[in-house]
Structure formats: C-alpha cells, structure tokens
Backbone bond lengths (Angstrom), bond angles and torsions (degrees), N, CA, C in turn:
res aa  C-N    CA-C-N  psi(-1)  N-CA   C-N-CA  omega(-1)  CA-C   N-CA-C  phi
1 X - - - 1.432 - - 1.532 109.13 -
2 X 1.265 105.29 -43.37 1.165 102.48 174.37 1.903 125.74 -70.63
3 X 1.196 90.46 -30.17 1.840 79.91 -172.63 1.865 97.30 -79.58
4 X 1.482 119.97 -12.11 1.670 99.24 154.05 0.976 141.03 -68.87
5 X 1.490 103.50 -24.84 1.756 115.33 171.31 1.601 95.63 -46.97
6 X 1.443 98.82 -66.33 1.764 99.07 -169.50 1.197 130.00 -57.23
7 X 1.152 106.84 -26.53 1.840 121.15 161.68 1.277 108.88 -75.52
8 X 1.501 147.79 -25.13 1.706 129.90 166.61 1.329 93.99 -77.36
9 X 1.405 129.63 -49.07 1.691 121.87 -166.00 1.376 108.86 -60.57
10 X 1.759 123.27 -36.49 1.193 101.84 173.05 1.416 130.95 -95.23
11 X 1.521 118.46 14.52 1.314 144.78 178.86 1.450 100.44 -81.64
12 X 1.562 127.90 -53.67 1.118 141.04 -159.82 1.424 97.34 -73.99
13 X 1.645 124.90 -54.31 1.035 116.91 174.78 1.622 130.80 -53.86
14 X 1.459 121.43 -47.50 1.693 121.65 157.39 0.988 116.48 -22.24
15 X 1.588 110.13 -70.61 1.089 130.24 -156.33 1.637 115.74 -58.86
16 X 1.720 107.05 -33.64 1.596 99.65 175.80 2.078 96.69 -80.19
17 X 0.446 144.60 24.32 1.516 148.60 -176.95 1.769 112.05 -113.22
18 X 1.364 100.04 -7.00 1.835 108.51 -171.85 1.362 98.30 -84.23
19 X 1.325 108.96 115.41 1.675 104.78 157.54 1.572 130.72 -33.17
20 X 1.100 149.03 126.89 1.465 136.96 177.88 1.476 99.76 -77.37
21 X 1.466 113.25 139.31 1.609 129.05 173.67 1.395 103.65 -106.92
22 X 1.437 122.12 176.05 1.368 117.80 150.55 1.109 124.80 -92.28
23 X 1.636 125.27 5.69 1.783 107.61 153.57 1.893 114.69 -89.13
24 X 1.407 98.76 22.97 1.747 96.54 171.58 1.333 112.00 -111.63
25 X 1.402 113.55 7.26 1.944 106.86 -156.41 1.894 90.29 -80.46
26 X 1.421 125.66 -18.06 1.218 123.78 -173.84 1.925 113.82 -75.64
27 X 1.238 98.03 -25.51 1.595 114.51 171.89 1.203 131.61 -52.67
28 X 1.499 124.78 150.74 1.750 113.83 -169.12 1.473 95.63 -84.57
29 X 1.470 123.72 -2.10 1.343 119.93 -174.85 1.452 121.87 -85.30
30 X 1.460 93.67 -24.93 1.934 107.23 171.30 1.499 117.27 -74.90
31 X 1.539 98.10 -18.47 2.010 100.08 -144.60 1.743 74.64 -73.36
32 X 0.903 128.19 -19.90 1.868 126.04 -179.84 1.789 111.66 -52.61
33 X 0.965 127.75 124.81 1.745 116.91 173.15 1.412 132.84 -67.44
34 X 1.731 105.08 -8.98 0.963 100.93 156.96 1.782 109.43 178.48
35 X 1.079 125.78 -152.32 1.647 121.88 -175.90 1.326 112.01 -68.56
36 X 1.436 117.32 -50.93 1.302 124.34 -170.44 1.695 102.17 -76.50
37 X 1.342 111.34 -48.46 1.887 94.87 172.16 1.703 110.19 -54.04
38 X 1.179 122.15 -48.45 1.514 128.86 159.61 1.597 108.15 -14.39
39 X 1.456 103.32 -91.92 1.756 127.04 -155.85 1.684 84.50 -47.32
40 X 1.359 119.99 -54.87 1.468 115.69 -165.63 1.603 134.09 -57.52
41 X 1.818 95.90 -20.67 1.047 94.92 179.43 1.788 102.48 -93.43
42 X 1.299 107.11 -39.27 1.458 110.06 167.57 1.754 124.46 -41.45
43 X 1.465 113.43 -27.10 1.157 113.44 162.72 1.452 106.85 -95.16
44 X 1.329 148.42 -14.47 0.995 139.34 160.53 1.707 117.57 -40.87
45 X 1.397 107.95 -58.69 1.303 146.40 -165.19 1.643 93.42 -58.91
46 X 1.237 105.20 -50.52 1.811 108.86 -162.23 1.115 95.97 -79.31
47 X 1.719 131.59 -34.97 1.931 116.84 175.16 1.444 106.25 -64.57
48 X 1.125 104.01 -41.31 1.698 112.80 -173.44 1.791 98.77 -51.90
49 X 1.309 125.97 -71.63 1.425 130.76 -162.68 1.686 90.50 -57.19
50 X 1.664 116.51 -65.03 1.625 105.58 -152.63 1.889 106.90 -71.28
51 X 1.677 121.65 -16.71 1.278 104.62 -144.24 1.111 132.31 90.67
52 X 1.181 106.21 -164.93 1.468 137.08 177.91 1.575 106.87 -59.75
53 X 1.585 105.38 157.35 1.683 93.58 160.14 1.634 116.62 -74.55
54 X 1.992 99.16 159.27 1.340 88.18 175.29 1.180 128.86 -96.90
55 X 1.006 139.58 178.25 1.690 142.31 -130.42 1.885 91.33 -102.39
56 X 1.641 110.72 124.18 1.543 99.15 -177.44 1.952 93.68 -86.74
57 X 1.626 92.17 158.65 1.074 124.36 -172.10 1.358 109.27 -85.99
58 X 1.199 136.52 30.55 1.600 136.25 -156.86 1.891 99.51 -88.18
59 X 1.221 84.61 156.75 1.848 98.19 162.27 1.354 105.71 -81.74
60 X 1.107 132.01 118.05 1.009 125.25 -178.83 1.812 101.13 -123.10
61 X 0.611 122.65 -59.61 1.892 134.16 159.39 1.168 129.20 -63.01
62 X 1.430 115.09 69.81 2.156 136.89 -168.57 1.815 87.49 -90.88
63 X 1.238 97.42 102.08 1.711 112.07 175.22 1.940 94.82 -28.80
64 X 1.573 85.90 -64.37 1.593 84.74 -159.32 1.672 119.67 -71.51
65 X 1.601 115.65 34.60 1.516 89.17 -167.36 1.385 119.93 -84.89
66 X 1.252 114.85 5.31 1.830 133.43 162.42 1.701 102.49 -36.04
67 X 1.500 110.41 -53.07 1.410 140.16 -168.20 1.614 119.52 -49.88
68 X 1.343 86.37 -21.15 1.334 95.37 -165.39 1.662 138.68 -100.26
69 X 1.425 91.62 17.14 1.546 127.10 -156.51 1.499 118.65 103.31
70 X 1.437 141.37 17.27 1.379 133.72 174.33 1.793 103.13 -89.07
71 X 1.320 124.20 -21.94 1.044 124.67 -171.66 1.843 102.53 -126.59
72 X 1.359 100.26 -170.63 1.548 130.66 176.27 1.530 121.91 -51.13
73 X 1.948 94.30 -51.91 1.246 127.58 -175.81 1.854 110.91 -75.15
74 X 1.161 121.98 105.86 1.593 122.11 179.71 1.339 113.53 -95.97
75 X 1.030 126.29 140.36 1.415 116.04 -176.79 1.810 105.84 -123.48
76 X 0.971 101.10 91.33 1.323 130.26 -179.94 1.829 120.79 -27.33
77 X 1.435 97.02 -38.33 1.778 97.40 162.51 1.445 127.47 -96.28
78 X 1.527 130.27 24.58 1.493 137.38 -173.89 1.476 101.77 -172.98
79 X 1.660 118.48 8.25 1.699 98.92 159.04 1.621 106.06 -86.67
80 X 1.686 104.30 165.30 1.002 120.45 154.36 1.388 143.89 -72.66
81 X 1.298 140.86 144.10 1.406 122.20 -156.59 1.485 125.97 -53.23
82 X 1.646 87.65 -27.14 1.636 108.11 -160.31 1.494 104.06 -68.09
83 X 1.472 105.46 -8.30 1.833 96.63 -153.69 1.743 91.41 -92.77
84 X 0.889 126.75 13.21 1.293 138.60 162.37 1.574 132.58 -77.54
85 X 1.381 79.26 -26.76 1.761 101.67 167.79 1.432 103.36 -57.94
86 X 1.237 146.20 -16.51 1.514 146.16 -147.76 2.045 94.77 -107.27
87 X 1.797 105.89 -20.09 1.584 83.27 -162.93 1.777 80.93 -119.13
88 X 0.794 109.04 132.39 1.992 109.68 174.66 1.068 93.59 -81.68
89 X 1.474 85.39 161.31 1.598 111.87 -168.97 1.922 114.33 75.01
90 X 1.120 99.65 -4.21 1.756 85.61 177.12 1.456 123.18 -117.42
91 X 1.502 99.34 -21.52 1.492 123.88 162.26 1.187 127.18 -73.57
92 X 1.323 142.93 149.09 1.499 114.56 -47.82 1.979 122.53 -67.31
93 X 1.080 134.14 6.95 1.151 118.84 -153.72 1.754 105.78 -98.26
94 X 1.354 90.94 -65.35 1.891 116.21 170.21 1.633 95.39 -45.73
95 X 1.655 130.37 -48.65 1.115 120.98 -152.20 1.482 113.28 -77.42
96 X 1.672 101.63 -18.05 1.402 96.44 -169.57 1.322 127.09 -104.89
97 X 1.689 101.93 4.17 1.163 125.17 162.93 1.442 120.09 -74.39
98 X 1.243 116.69 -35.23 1.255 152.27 164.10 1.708 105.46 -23.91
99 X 1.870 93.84 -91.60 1.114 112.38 158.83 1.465 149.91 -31.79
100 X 1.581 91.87 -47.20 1.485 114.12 166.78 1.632 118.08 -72.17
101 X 0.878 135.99 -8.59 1.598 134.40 -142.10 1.649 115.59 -158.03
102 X 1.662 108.93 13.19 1.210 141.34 155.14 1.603 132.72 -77.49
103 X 0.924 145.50 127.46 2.027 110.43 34.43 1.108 108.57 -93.42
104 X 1.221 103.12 159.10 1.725 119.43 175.19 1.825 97.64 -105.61
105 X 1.587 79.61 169.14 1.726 95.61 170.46 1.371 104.65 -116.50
106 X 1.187 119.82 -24.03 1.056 105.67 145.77 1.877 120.21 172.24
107 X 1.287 126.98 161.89 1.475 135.20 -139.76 1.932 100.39 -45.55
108 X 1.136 136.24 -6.57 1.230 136.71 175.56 1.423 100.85 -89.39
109 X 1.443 125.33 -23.24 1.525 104.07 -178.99 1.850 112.67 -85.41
110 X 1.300 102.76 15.32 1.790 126.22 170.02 1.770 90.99 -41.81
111 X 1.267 95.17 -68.92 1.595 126.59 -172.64 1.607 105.79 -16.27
112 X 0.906 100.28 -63.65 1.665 128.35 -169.73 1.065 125.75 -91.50
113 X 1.174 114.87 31.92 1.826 138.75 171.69 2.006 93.74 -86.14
114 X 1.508 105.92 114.68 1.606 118.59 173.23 1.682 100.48 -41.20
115 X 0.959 108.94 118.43 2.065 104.84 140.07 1.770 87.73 93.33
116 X 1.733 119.06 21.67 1.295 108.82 173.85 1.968 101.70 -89.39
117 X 1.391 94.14 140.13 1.705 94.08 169.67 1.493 127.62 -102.35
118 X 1.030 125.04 121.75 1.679 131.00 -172.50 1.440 105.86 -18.72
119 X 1.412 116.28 -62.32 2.133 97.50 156.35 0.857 134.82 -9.12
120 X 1.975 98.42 -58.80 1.672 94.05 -167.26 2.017 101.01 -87.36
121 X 1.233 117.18 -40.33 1.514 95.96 152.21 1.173 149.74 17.61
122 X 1.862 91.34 -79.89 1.236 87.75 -160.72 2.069 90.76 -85.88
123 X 1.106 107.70 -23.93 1.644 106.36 159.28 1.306 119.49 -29.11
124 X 1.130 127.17 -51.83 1.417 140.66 165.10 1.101 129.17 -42.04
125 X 1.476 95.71 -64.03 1.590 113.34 166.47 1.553 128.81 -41.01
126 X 1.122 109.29 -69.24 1.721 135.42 139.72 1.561 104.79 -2.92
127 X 1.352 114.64 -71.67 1.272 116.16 172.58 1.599 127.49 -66.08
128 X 1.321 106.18 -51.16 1.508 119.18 -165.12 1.959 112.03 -18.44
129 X 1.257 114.75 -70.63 1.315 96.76 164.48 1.413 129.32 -0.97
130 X 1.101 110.43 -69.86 1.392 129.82 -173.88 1.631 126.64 -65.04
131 X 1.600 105.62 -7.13 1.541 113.98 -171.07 1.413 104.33 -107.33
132 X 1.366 119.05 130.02 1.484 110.92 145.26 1.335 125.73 -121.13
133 X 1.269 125.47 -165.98 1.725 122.88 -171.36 1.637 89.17 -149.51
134 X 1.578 94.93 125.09 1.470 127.68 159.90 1.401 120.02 -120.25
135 X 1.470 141.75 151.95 1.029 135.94 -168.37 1.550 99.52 -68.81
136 X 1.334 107.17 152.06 1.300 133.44 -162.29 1.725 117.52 -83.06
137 X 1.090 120.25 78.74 1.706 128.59 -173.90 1.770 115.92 -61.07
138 X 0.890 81.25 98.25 1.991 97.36 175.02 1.954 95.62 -27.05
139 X 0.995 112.17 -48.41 1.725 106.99 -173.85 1.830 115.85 -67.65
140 X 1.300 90.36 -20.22 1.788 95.72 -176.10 2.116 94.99 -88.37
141 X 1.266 105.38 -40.86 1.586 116.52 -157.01 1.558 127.17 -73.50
142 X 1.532 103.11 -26.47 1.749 120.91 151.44 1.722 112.16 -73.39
143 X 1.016 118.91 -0.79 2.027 125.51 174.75 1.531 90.07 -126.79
144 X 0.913 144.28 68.20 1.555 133.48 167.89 1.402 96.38 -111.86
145 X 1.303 125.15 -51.72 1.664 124.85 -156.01 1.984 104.34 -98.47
146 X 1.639 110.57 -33.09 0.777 111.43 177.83 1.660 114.67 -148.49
147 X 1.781 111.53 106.60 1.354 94.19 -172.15 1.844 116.46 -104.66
148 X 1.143 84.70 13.42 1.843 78.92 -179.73 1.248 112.72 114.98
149 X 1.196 131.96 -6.53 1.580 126.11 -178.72 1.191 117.01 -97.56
150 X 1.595 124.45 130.83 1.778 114.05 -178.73 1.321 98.84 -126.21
151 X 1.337 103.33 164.73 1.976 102.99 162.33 1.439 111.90 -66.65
C-alpha cells in the first residue's frame, strides 16, 4: 500500500512537469489550468483514495521501563548513566564503568569490571540488591552514557 502511495505521488508529480501538446487538450489532465491546480487535485485524490494516516508501528510498551530508573529496581544492561545519580557513591565514576563495560549476564559480573577498586566494590555491594540484568535493547544501549538531558 505503501509503495503506491509513492508511485501516485511520484506519478502526480511528472506528470505536472509534461509539456501540454495539442493531442492532450481533449484529456482530463489538461481540463486543469495549470500544474499547481493539477498537483493539488492529484494530492487531493491520493488523501481521498488512501485516508487517514497509517497507524505507526512503534514499541511503545517496553515491559521493563520501571527498570530503567523510574523505580528502586535498576537494571544494569539498559539504564542510563544518570539513573545512578539516585545511589551515592556510584555516580559518576562506578556508573560509568558500569555503563561502559556492559552487558552483563548477570549482577555478579559487576565484580569484574577492569580497573574497579575494592572501594568501589564494596559501592556495589551496597547497591547490589537493587540491580538486575535483562537482555540488552539496542534502543536503550546507543543513550546509555549520554541521553540528551542537561540542566
């Protein structure tokens, strides 16, 4: 349905671009005064045939978006850095290691982040409760370190 839309829109468009001859003046395409009365009715024609727009296909309902800093529960492979801001001590340093050095399989492989120091550990620790691991969504994982929000 869709690649006809794009085939009348770009039909309609040619078509006001055709020189007029005198074997077209008999045509429903001439009886128009000119391109732009043309294109207009040709887009008239194409809302009329398709309707309405069609309905986008988005995710809009991610079971886990509680996970993601709205709640208690963090989920360690699709939060954002910032949502770290909520537990001290992990923001910015722990968090961005965090971020950086993901996905996990799961909240024990925290542990095993390169160049972490028993400090930050036991920082971890402190938290752990609070972390879980869900597989890692390409839409959460390009906004992990930086999603766009400033003061």
């Amino acid at each position: 349905m869709m690649k006809l839309a794009i085939f009348a829109i770009l039909a309609s468009a040619v078509a006001g671009f055709v020189p007029q001859t005198a074997f077209q003046k008999n045509t429903a395409l001439s009886a128009t005064e000119g391109r732009r009365d043309f294109i207009g009715a040709a887009a008239a024609a194409g809302v009329a045939a398709f309707g309405a727009a069609l309905p986008a296909n988005a995710d809009r309902d991610y079971a886990g978006v509680g996970l993601l800093g709205g709640g208690n529960i963090v989920d360690i492979n699709n939060a954002n850095v910032r949502v770290y801001l909520k537990m001290p001590g992990l923001y910015p340093s722990i968090a961005g290691k965090i971020v950086t050095y993901g996905p996990y399989k799961s909240v024990a492989d925290l542990y095993s982040i390169p160049g972490l120091s028993s400090a930050e550990k036991d920082v971890i620790k402190k938290y752990e409760s609070r972390f879980v691991v869900t597989e890692a969504a390409p839409i959460y994982t390009i906004d992990k370190i930086n999603n766009g929000l400033y003061r």
